[in-house]
C-alpha positions in Angstrom: 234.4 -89.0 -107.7 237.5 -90.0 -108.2 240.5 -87.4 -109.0 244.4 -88.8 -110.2 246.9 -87.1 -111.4 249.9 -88.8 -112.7 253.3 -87.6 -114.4 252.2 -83.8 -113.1 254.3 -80.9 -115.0 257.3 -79.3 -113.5 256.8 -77.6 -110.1 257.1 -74.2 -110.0 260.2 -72.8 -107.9 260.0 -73.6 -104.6 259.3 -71.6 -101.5 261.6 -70.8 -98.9 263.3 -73.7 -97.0 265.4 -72.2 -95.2 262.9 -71.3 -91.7 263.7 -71.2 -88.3 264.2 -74.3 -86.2 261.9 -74.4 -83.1 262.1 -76.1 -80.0 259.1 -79.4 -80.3 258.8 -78.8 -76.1 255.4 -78.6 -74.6 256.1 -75.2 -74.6 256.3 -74.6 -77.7 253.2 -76.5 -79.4 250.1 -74.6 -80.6 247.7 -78.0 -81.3 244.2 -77.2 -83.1 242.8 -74.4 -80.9 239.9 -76.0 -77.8 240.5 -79.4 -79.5 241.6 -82.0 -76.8 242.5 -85.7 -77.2 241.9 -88.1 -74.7 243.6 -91.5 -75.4 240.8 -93.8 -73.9 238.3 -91.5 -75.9 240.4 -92.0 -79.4 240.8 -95.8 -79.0 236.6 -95.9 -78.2 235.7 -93.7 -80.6 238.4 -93.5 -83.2 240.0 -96.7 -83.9 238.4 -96.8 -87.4 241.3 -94.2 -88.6 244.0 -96.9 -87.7 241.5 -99.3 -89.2 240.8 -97.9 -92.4 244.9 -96.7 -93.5 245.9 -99.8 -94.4 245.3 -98.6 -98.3 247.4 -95.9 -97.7 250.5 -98.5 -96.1 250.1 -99.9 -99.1 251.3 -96.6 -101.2 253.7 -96.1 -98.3 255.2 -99.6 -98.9 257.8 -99.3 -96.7 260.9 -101.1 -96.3 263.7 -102.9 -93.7 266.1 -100.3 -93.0 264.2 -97.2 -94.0 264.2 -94.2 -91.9 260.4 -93.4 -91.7 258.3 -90.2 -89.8 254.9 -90.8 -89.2 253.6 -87.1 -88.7 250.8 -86.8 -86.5 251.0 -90.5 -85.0 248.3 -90.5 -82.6 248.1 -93.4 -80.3 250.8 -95.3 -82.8 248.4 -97.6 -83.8 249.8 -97.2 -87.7 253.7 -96.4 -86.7 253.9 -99.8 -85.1 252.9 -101.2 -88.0 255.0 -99.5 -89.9 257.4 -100.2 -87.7 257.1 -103.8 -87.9 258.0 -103.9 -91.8 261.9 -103.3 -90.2 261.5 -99.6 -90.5 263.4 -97.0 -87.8 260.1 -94.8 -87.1 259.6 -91.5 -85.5 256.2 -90.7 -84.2 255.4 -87.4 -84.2 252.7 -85.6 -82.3 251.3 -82.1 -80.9 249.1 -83.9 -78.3 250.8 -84.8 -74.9 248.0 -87.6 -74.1 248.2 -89.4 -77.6 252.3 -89.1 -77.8 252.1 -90.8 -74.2 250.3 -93.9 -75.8 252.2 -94.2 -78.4 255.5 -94.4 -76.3 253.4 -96.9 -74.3 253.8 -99.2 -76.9 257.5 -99.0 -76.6 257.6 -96.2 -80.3 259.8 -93.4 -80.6 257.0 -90.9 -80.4 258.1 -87.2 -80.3 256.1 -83.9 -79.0 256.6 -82.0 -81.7 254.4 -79.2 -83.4 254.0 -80.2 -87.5 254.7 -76.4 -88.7 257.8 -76.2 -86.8 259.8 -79.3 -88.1 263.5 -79.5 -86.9 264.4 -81.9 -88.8 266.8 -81.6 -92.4 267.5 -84.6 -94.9 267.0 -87.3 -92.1 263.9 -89.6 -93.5 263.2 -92.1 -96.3 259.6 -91.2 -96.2 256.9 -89.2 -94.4 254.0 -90.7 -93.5 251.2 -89.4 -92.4 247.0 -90.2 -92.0 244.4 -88.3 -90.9 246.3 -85.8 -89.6 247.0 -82.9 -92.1 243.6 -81.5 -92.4 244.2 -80.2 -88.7 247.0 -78.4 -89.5 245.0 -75.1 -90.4 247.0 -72.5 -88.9 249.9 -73.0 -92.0 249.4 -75.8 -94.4 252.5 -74.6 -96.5 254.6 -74.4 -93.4 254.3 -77.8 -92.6 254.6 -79.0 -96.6 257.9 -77.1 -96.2 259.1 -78.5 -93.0 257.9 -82.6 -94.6 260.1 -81.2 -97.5 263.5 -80.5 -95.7 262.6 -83.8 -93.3 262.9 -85.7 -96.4 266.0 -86.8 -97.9 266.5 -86.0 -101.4 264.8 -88.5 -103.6 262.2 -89.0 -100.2 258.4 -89.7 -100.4 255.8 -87.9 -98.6 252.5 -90.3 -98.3 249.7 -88.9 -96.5 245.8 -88.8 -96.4 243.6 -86.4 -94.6 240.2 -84.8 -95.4 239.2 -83.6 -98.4 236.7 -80.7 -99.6 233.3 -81.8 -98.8 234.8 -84.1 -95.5 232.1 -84.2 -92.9 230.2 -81.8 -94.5 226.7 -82.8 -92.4 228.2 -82.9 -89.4 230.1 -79.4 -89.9 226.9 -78.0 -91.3 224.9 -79.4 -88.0 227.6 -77.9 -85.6 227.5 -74.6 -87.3 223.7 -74.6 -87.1 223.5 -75.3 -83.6 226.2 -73.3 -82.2 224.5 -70.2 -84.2 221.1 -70.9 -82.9 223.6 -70.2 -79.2 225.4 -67.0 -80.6 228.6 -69.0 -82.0 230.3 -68.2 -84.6 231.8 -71.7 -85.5 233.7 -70.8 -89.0 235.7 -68.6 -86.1 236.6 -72.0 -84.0 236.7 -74.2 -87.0 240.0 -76.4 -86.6 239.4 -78.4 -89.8 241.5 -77.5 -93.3 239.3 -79.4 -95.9 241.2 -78.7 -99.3 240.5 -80.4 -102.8 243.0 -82.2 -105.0 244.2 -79.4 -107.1 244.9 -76.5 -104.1 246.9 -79.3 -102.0 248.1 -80.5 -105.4 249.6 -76.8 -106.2 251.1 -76.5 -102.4 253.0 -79.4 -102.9 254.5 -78.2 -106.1 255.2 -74.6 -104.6 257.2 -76.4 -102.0 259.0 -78.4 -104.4 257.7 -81.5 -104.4 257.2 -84.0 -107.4 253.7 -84.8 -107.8 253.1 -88.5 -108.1 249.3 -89.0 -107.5 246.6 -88.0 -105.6 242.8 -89.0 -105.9 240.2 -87.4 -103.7 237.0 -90.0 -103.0 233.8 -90.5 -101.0 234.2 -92.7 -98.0 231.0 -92.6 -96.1 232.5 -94.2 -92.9 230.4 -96.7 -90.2 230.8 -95.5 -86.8 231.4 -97.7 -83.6 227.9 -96.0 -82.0 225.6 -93.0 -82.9 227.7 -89.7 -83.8 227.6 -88.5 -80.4 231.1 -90.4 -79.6 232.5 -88.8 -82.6 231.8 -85.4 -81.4 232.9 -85.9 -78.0 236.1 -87.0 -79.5 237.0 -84.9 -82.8 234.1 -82.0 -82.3 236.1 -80.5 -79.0 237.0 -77.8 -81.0 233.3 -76.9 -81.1 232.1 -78.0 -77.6 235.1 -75.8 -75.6 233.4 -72.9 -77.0 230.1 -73.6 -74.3 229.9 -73.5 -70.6 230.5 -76.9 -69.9 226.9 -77.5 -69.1 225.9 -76.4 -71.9 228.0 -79.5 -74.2 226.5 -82.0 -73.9 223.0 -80.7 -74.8 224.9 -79.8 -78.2 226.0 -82.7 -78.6 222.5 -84.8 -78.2 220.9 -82.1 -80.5 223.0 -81.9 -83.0 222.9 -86.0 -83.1 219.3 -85.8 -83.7 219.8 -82.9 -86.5 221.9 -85.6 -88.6 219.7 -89.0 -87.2 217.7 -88.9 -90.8 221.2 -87.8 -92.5 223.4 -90.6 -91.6 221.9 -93.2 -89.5 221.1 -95.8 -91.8 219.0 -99.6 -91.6 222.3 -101.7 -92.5 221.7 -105.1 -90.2 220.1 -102.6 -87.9 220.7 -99.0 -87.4 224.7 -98.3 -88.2 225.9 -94.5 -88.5 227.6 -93.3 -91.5 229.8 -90.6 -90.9 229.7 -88.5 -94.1 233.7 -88.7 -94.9 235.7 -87.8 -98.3 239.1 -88.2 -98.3 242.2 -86.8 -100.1 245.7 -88.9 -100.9 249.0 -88.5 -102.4 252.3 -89.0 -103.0 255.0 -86.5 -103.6 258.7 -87.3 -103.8 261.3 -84.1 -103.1 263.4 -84.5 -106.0 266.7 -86.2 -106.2 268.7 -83.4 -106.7 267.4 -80.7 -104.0 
């Protein structure tokens, strides 16, 4: 299903701008709670997110000379390209492994946490993929920080997770960590949200609505799910003696076997993904 919205209404007045710098030091970061990248990990396991934004580079459409923020960078797979169109781009990042490779390929990759931006009126556009939905602790904090980042007239272009993202593999995680005494819902680190409640968030904040579609994307993986949990499932695992992980993981890969491994030129996994995109412009006279 396919959800756009074009030539939205008004926005309604916007929230409060006017926060608190704060420092974007190690110190200072409060990444998804247990969740823990490994950069070797992301590029095995998680290359496909790189792979698959080139739709969303396209709505980005970026051009020579603009100032551009790519929040929640990762390894700077995407920034470089971005980069490459004659863009200045900032990389930003809450995890110290990922930021690392990204300034390994020579980026401008900042550690910064994405509900405390610093920055005001400096960027042509923010850009940002798969990276919103885990940004739980405040979604409107970090809307409101993209919003003062942006200059006036400034484009925010993002896709993350939508409601309904990785449903199976959430609902196999839940069912296994309860069978142990787990509340998962309590570790969750995932914000899932449908096209009308981001939709709204962005318009509290003062954003122009442009467009945004929510769609199915059922996604192949580079192996069985089992490297996908090690790598984006942490959240989950940290919350077992360590002994006790990787028996999770192998039984909750066999609880979605008839769900998402599927006889495609042999057996492929399908990771059930839905995804949520947009544009919103701050207007050109805030």
């Amino acid at each position: 299903m396919v959800v756009q919205v074009m030539d939205i209404e008004a926005p309604r007045a916007p929230i409060d701008q006017t926060a608190t710098d704060t420092s974007s030091d190690a110190a200072a970061l409060r990444p998804a709670a247990g969740q823990v990248w490994d950069a070797a990990s992301y590029a095995r396991n998680g290359r496909f997110v790189a792979e698959l934004g080139a739709p969303l580079l396209e709505w980005l459409a970026p051009r020579a000379g603009e100032r551009v923020l790519d929040l929640g960078c990762g390894d700077g797979v995407l920034t470089e390209q971005i980069a490459a169109n004659g863009c200045c781009v900032t990389g930003a990042d809450a995890s110290v492994e990922l930021t690392a490779a990204a300034r390994a390929r020579g980026l401008d990759a900042q550690l910064i946490d994405a509900h405390a931006l610093h920055y005001r009126s400096e960027f042509d556009a923010v850009f940002s993929n798969a990276a919103l939905h885990w940004m739980r602790r405040d979604p409107d904090a970090v809307i409101a920080g993209v919003y003062r980042a942006l200059k006036p007239g400034g484009r925010f272009v993002a896709e993350m997770g939508g409601a309904g993202n990785v449903a199976a593999i959430r609902a196999a995680l839940y069912a296994a960590l309860a069978q142990r005494g787990v509340d998962a819902a309590a570790i969750d680190p995932w914000y899932f949200p449908n096209a009308d409640e981001y939709g709204a968030r962005l318009q509290a904040a003062g954003f122009e609505l442009r467009r945004i579609e929510s769609f199915a994307r059922p996604t192949p993986l580079p192996g069985d799910v089992s490297g996908w949990l090690r790598t984006f499932a942490q959240s989950f695992l940290q919350a077992l003696p360590e002994a006790e992980r990787e028996p999770l993981v192998l039984e909750v890969r066999e609880a979605l076997r008839p769900i998402l491994a599927r006889r495609i030129a042999g057996a492929v996994w399908m990771a059930d993904y839905v995804r949520l995109r947009f544009i919103a412009v701050r207007p050109s006279a805030a």
